[in-house]
C-alpha positions as protocol buffer text, in pm:
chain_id: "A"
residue {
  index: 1
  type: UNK
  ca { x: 0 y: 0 z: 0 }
}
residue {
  index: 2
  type: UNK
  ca { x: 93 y: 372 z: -82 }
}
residue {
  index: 3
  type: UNK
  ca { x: 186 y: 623 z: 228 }
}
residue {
  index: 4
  type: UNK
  ca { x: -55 y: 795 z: 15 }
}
residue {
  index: 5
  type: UNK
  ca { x: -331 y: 525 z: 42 }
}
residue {
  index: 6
  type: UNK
  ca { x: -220 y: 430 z: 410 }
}
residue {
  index: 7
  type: UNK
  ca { x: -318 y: 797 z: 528 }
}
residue {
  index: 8
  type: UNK
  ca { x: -646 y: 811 z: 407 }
}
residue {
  index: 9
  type: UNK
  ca { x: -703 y: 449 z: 521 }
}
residue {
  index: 10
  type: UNK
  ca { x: -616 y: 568 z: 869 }
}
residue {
  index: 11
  type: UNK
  ca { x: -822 y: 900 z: 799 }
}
residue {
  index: 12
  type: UNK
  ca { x: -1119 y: 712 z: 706 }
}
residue {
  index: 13
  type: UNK
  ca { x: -1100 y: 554 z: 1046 }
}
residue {
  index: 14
  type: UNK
  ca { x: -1006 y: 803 z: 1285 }
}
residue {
  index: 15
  type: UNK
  ca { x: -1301 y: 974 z: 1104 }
}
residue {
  index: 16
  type: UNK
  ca { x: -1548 y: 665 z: 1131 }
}
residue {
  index: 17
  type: UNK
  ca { x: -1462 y: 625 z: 1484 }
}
residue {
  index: 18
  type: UNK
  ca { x: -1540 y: 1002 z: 1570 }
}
residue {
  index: 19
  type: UNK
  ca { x: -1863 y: 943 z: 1415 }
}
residue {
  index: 20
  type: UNK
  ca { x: -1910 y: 681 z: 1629 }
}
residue {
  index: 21
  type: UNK
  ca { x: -1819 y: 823 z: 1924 }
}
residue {
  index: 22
  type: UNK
  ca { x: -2065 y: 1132 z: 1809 }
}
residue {
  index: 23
  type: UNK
  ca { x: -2362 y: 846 z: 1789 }
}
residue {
  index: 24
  type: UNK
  ca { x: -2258 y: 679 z: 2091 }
}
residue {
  index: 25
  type: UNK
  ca { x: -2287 y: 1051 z: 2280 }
}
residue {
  index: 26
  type: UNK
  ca { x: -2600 y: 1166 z: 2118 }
}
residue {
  index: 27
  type: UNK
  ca { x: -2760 y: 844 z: 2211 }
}
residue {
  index: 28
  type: UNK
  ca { x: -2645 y: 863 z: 2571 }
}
residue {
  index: 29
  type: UNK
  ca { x: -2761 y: 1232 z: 2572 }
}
residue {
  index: 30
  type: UNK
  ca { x: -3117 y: 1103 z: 2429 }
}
residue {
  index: 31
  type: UNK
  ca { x: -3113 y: 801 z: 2736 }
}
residue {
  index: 32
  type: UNK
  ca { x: -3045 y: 1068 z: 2977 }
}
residue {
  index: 33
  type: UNK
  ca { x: -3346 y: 1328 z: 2854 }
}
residue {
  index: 34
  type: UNK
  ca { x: -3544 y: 1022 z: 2820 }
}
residue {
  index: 35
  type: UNK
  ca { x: -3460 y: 915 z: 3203 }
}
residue {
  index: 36
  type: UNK
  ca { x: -3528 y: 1243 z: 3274 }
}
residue {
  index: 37
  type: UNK
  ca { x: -3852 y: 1297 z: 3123 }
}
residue {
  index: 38
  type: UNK
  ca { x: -3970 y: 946 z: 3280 }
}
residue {
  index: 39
  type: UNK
  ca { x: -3835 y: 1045 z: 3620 }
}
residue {
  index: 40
  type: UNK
  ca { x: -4053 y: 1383 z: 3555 }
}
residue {
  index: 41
  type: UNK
  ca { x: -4347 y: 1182 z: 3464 }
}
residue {
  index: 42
  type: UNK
  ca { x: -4324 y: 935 z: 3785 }
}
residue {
  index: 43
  type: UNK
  ca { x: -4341 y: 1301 z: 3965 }
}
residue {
  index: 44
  type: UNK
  ca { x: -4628 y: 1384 z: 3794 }
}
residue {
  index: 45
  type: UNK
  ca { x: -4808 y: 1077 z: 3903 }
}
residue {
  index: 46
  type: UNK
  ca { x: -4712 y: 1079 z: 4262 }
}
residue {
  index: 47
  type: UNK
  ca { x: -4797 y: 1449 z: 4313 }
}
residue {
  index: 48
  type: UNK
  ca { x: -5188 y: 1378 z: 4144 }
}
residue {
  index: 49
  type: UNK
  ca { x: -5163 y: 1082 z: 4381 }
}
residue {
  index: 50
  type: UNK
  ca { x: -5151 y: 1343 z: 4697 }
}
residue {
  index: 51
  type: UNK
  ca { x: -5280 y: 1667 z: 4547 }
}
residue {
  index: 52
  type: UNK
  ca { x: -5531 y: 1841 z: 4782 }
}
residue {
  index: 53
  type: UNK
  ca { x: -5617 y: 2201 z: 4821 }
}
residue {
  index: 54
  type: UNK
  ca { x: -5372 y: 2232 z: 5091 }
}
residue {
  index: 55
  type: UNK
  ca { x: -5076 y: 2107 z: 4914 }
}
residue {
  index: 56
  type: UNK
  ca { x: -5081 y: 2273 z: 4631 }
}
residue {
  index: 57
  type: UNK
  ca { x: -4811 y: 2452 z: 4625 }
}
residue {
  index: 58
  type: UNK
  ca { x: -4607 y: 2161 z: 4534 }
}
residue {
  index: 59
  type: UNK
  ca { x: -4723 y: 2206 z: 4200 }
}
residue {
  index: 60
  type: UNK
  ca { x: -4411 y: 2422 z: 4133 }
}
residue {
  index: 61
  type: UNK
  ca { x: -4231 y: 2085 z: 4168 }
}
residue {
  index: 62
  type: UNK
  ca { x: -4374 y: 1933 z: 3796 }
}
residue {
  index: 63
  type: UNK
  ca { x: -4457 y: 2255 z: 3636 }
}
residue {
  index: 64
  type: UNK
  ca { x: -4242 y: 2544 z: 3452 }
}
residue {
  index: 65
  type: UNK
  ca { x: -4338 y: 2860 z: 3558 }
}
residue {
  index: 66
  type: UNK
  ca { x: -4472 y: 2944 z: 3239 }
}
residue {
  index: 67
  type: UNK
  ca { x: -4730 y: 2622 z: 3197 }
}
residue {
  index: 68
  type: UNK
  ca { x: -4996 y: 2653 z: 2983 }
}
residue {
  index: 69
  type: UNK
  ca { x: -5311 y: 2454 z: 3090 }
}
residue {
  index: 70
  type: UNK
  ca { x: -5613 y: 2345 z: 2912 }
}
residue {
  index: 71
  type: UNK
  ca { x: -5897 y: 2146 z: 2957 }
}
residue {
  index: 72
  type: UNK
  ca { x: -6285 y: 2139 z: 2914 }
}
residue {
  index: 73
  type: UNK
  ca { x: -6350 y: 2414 z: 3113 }
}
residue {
  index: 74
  type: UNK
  ca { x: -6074 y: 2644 z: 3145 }
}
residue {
  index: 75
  type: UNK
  ca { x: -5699 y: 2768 z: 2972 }
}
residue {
  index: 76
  type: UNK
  ca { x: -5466 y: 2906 z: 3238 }
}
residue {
  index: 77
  type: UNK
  ca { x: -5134 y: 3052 z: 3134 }
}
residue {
  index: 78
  type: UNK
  ca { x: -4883 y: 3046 z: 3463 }
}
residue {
  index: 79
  type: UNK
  ca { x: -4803 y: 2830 z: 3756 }
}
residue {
  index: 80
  type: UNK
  ca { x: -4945 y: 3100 z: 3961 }
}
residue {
  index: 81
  type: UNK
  ca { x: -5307 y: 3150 z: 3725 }
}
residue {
  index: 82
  type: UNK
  ca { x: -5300 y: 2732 z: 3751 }
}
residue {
  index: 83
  type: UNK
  ca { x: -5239 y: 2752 z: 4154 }
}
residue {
  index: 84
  type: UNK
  ca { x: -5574 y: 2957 z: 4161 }
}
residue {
  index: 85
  type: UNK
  ca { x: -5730 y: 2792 z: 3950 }
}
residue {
  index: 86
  type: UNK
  ca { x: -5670 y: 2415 z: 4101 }
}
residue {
  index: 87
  type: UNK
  ca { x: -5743 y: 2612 z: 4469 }
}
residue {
  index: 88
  type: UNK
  ca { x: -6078 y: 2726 z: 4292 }
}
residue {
  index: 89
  type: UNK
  ca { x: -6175 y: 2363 z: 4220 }
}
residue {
  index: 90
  type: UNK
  ca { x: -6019 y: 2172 z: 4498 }
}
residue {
  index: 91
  type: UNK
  ca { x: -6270 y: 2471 z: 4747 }
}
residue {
  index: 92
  type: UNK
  ca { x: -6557 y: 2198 z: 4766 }
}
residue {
  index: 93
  type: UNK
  ca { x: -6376 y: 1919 z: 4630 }
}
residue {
  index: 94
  type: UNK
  ca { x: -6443 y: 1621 z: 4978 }
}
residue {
  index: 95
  type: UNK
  ca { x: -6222 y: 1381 z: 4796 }
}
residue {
  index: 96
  type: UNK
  ca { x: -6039 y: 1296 z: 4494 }
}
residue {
  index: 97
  type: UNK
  ca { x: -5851 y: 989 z: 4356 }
}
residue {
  index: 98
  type: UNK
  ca { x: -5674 y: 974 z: 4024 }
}
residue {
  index: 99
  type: UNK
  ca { x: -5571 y: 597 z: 3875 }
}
residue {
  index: 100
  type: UNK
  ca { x: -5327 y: 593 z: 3614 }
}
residue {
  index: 101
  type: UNK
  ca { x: -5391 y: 321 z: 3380 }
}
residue {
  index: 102
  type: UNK
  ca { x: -5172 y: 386 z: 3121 }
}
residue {
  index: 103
  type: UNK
  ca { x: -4873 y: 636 z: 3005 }
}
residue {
  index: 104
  type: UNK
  ca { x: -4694 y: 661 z: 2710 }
}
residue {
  index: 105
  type: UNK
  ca { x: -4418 y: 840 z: 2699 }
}
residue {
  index: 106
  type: UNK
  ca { x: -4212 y: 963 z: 2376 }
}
residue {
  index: 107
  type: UNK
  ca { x: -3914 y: 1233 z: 2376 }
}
residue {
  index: 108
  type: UNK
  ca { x: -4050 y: 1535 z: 2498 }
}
residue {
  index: 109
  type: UNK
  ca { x: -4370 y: 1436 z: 2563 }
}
residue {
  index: 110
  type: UNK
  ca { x: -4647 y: 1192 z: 2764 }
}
residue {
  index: 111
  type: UNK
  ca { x: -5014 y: 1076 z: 2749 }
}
residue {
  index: 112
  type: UNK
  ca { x: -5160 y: 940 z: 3032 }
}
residue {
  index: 113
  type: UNK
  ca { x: -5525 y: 801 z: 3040 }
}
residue {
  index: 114
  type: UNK
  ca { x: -5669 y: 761 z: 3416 }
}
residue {
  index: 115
  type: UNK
  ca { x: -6017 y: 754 z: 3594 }
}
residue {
  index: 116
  type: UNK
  ca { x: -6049 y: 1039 z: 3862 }
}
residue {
  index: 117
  type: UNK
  ca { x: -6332 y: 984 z: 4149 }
}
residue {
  index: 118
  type: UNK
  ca { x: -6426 y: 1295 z: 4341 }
}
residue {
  index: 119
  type: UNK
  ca { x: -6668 y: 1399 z: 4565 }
}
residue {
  index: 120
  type: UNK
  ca { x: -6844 y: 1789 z: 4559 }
}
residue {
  index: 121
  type: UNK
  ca { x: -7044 y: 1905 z: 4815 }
}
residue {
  index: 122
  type: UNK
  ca { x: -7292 y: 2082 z: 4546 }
}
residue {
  index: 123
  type: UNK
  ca { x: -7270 y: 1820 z: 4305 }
}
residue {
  index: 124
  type: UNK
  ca { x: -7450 y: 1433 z: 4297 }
}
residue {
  index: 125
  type: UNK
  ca { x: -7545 y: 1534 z: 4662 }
}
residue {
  index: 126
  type: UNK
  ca { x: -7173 y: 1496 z: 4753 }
}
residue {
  index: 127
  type: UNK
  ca { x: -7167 y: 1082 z: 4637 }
}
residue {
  index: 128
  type: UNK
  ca { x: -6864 y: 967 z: 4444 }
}
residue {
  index: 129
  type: UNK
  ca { x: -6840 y: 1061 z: 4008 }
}
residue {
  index: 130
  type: UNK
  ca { x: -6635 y: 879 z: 3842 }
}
residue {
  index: 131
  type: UNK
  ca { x: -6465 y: 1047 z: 3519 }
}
residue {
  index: 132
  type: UNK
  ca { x: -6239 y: 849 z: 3257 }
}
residue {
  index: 133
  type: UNK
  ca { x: -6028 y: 1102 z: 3123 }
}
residue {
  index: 134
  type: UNK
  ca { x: -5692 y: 1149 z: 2891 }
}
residue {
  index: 135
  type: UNK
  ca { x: -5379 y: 1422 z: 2991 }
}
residue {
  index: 136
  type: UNK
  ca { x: -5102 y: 1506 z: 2722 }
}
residue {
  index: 137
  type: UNK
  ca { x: -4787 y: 1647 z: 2852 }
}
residue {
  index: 138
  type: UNK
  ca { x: -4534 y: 1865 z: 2676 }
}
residue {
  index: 139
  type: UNK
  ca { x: -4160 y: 1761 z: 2883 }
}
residue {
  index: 140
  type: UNK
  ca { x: -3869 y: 1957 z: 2903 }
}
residue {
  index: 141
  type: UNK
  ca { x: -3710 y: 2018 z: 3250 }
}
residue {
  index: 142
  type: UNK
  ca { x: -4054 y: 2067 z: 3396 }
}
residue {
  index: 143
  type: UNK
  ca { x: -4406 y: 2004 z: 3276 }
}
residue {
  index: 144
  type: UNK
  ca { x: -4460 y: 2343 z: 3036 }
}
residue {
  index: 145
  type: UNK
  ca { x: -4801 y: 2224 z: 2854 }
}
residue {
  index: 146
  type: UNK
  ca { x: -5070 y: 2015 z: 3003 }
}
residue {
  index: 147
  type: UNK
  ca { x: -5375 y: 1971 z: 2824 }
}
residue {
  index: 148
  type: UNK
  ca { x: -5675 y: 1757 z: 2964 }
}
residue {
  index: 149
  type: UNK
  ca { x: -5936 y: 1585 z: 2784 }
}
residue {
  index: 150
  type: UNK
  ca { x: -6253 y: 1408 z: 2968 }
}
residue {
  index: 151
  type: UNK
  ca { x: -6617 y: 1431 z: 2937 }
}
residue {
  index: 152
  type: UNK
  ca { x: -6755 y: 1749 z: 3080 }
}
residue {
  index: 153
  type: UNK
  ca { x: -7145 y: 1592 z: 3105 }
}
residue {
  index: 154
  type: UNK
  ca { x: -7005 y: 1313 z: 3332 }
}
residue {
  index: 155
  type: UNK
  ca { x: -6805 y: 1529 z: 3565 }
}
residue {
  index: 156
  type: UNK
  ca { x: -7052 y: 1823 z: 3580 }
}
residue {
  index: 157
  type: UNK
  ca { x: -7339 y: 1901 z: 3381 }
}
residue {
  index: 158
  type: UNK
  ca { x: -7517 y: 1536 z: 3486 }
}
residue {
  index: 159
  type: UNK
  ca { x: -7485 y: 1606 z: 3816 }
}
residue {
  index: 160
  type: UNK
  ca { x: -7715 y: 1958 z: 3853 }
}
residue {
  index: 161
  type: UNK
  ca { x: -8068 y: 1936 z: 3905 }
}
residue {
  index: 162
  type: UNK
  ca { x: -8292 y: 2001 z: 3598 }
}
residue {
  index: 163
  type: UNK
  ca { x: -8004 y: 2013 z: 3352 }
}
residue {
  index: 164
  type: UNK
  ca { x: -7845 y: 1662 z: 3472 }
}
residue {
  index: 165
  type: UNK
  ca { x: -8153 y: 1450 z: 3338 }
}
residue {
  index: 166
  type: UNK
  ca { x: -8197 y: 1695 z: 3017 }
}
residue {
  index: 167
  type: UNK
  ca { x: -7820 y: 1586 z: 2934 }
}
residue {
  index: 168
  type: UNK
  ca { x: -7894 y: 1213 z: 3034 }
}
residue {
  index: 169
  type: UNK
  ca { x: -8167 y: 1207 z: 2776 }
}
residue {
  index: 170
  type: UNK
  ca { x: -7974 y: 1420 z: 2513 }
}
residue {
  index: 171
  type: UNK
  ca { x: -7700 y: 1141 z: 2559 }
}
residue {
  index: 172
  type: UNK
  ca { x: -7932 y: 822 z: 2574 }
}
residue {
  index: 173
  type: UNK
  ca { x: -8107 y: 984 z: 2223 }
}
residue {
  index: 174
  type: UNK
  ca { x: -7743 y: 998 z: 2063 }
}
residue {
  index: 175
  type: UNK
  ca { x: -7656 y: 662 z: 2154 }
}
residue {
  index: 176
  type: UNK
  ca { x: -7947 y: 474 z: 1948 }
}
């Protein structure tokens, strides 16, 4: 072989094995986020399996400052707006239980379907509701979207007098 050929043989490798190393750090920089955003996500779960309207301040611990919020009834923009708004729920909120029946989680983001069962003084004269729902997470350090997707007649509207039985019969009519 050449000295010619013999230095770009030996290029071509040190040059293949920097790429490799490059892969080999990119993917251990994507299993870190990834451990990261599943450590976030196991947060996540174990605050919701605590949350009450005296703890909430701990929210701070999943959620960026800047968190945008959605769901059926409400968009909050804030960890502070989102502190008032949970405190505004959780006022006559007895009890409330969250089950996490499934998550999938993909870089940078997380779906989690669960049931919730609460209890509200003013609503179902303070028995149990049950409420299957869906939550999609945006991940980075912290939680900074959270959007919320459930059935509003089953967690509310079923559950005031007069309107409760018109949307029972509205959703027994769309069902045949």
């Amino acid at each position: 072989m050449t000295a010619n050929a013999e230095q770009t043989t030996r290029g071509l490798s040190s040059l293949a094995k920097s790429e490799g190393d490059n892969c080999l750090l990119q993917n251990n920089s994507l299993s870190e986020q990834v451990a990261q955003e599943k450590a976030l996500v196991d947060s996540f779960i174990n605050l919701y399996q605590e949350l009450n309207k005296d703890n909430l301040h701990l929210l701070g611990q999943v959620y960026s400052d800047d968190i945008e919020f959605s769901d059926p009834l409400h968009h909050v923009s804030g960890l502070l707006a989102l502190t008032n708004y949970f405190a505004n729920l959780y006022q006559n909120v007895a009890s409330i239980d969250f089950d996490i029946h499934q998550v999938i989680h993909q870089q940078g983001a997380a779906t989690l379907k669960w049931t919730m069962v609460f209890s509200h003084s003013k609503l179902n004269a303070g028995e149990d509701i049950t409420v299957e729902g869906v939550s999609i997470l945006g991940l980075d350090s912290k939680i900074y979207q959270h959007q919320d997707f459930f059935d509003l007649g089953t967690m509310l509207y079923e559950h005031i007098p007069l309107l409760g039985g018109l949307v029972k019969l509205v959703k027994a009519k769309a069902s045949k």
